[in-house]
C-alpha positions in Angstrom: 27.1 43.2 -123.3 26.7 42.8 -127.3 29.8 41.2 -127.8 29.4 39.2 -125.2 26.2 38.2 -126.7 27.1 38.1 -130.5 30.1 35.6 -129.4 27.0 33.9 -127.8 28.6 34.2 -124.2 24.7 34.1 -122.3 26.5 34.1 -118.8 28.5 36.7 -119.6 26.0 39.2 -121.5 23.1 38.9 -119.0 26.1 39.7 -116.1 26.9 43.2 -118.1 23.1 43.8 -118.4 22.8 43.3 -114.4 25.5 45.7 -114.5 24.3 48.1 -116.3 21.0 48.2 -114.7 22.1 48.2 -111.3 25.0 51.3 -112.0 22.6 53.4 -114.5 18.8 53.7 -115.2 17.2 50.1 -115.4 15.5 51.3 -119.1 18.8 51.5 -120.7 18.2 47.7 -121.1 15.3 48.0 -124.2 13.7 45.6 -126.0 16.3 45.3 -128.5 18.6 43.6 -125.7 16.5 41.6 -124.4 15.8 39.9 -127.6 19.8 39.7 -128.4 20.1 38.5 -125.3 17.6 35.8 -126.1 15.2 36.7 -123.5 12.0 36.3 -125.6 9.4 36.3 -123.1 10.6 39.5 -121.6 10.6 41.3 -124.7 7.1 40.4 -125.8 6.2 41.0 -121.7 7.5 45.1 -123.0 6.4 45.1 -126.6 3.0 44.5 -125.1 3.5 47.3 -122.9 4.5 49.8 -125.7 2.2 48.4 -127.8 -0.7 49.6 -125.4 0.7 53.3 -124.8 0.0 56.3 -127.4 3.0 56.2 -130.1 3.8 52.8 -128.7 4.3 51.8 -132.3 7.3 54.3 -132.7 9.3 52.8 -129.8 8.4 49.4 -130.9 10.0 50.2 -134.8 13.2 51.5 -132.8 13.7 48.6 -131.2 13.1 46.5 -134.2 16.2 49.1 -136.0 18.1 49.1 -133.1 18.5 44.9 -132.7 19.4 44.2 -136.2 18.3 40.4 -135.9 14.7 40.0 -137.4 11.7 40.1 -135.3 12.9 41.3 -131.2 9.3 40.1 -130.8 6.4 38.2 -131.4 4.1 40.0 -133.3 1.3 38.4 -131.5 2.3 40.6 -128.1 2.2 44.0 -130.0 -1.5 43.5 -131.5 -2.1 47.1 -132.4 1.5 47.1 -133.8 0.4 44.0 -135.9 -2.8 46.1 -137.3 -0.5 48.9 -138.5 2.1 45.8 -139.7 -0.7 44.4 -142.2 -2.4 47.8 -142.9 0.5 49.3 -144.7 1.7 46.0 -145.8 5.1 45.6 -144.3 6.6 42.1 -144.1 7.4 40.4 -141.0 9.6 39.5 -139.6 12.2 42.3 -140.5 15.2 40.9 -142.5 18.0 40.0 -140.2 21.4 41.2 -141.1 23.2 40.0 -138.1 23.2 36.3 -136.7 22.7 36.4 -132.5 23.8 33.2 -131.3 21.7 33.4 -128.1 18.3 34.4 -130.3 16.8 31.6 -131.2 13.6 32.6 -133.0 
């Protein structure tokens, strides 16, 4: 699914993820892929989520290590993630070391 998506194959990649969620657990498919996958609603629709659980803000840095492509989300979906952003003074969006052709934000 990640090569499919860093050759920017969209058809392909979201295929593989259907795959994989139908064969294994459906929350193998994180945040992280849905942003590769260029899915942006979706993964601000479960950065909110984590965002409003205890710790929330632990699962939501994973993802951001995890995708490797800048922000996986809009800050504006994680709001008590953004407080903790501007407390310690951490700039956003993350740098982006890899170019994901199907991410367009």
């Amino acid at each position: 699914m990640i090569f499919a998506a860093a050759a920017g194959d969209a058809v392909e990649a979201r295929r593989l993820r259907d795959e994989i969620m139908q064969k294994h657990d459906a929350s193998l498919i994180g945040l992280s892929k849905y942003a590769l996958l260029g899915e942006r609603s979706r993964a601000n629709e479960i950065a909110a989520d984590l965002d409003a659980r205890p710790l929330g803000f632990m699962l939501l840095f994973d993802g951001i290590g995890s995708c490797n492509s800048g922000a996986p989300f809009d800050l504006e979906a994680a709001p008590n993630f953004a407080r903790l952003i501007d407390e310690a003074d951490l700039p956003w969006p993350p740098p982006s070391p890899v170019n994901w052709p199907l991410k367009e934000w």
